[in-house]
C-alpha positions as a Markdown table, in Angstrom:
| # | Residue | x | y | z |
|---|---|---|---|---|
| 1 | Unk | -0.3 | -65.7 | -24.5 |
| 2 | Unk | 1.3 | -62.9 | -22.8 |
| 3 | Unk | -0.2 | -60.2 | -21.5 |
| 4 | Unk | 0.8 | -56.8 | -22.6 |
| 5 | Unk | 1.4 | -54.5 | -19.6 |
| 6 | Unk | -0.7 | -51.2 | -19.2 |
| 7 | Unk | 1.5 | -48.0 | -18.7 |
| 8 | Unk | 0.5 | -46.1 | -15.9 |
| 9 | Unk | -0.3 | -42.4 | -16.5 |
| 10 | Unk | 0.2 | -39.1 | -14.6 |
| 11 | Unk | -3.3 | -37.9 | -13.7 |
| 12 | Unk | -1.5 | -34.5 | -13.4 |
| 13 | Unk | 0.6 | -34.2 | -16.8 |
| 14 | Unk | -0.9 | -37.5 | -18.7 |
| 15 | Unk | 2.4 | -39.1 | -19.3 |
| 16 | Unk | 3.5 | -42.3 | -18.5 |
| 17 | Unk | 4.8 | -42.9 | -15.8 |
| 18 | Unk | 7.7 | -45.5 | -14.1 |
| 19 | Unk | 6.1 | -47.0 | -11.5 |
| 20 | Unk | 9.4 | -48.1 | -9.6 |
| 21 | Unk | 10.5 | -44.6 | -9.5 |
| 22 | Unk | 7.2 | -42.6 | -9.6 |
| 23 | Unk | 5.6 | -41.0 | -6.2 |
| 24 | Unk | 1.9 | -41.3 | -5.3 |
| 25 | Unk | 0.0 | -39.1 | -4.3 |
| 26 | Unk | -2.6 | -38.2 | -1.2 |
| 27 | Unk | -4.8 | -40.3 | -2.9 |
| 28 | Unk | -3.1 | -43.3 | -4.1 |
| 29 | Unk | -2.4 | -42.0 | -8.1 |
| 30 | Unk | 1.0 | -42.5 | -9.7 |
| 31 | Unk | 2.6 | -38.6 | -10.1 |
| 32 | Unk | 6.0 | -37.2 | -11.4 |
| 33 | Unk | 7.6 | -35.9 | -8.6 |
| 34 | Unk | 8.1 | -32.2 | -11.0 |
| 35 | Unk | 4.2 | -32.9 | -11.6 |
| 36 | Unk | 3.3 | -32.9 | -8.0 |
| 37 | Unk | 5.5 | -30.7 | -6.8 |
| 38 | Unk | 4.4 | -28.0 | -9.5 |
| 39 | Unk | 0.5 | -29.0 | -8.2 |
| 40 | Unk | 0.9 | -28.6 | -4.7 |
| 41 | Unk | 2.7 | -25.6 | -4.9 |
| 42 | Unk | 0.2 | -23.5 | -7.4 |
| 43 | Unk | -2.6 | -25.3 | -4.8 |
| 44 | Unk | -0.6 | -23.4 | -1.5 |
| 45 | Unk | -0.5 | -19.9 | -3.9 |
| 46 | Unk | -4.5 | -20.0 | -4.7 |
| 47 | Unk | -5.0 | -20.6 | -1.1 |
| 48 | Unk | -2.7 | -17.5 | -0.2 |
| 49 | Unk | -4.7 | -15.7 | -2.6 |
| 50 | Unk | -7.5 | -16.8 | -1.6 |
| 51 | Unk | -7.1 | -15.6 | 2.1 |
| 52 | Unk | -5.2 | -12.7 | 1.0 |
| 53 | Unk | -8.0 | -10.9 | -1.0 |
| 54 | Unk | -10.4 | -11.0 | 1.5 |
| 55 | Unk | -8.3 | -9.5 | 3.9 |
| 56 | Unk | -7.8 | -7.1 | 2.0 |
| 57 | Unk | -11.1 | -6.0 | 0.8 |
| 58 | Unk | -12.2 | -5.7 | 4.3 |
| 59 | Unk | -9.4 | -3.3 | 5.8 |
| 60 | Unk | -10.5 | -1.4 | 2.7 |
| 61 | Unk | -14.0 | -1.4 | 3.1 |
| 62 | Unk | -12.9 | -0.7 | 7.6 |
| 63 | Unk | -10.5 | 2.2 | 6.4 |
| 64 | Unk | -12.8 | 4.1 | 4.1 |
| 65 | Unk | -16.1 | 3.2 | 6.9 |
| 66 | Unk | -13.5 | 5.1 | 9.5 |
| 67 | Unk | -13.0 | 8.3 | 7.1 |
| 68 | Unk | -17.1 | 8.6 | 6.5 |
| 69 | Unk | -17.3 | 8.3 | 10.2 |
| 70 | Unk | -14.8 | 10.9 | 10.5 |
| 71 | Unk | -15.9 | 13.1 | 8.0 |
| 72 | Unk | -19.5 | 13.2 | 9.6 |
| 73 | Unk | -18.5 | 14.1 | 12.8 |
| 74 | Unk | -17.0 | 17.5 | 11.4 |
């Protein structure tokens, strides 16, 4: 009896995936390289956002403190 071989999947996209030409990820899983490459670079945006915002919102919130300030002391 043969065995019939299980295809390996994304975990990203769900396709299957060639395993002699596929990459692996940080974490051992079988990835397209497009699939990956799409992941880690939507994963680096977020993170820009994600520190950008904040940023942000406090110069805003240091900005209109300084004009109050200013305004009282008139």
């Amino acid at each position: 009896m043969s065995q019939s071989k299980r295809p390996y999947c994304c975990w990203i996209c769900g396709n299957e995936v060639d395993l002699k030409t596929c990459n692996i990820d940080e974490h051992g899983m079988a990835v397209h390289e497009d699939c990956y490459f799409v992941k880690v670079a939507l994963a680096t945006e977020s993170m820009r956002q994600m520190v950008r915002d904040p940023a942000i919102r406090i110069r805003r919130v240091l900005v209109s403190d300084r004009a109050r300030r200013k305004g009282r002391s008139l």
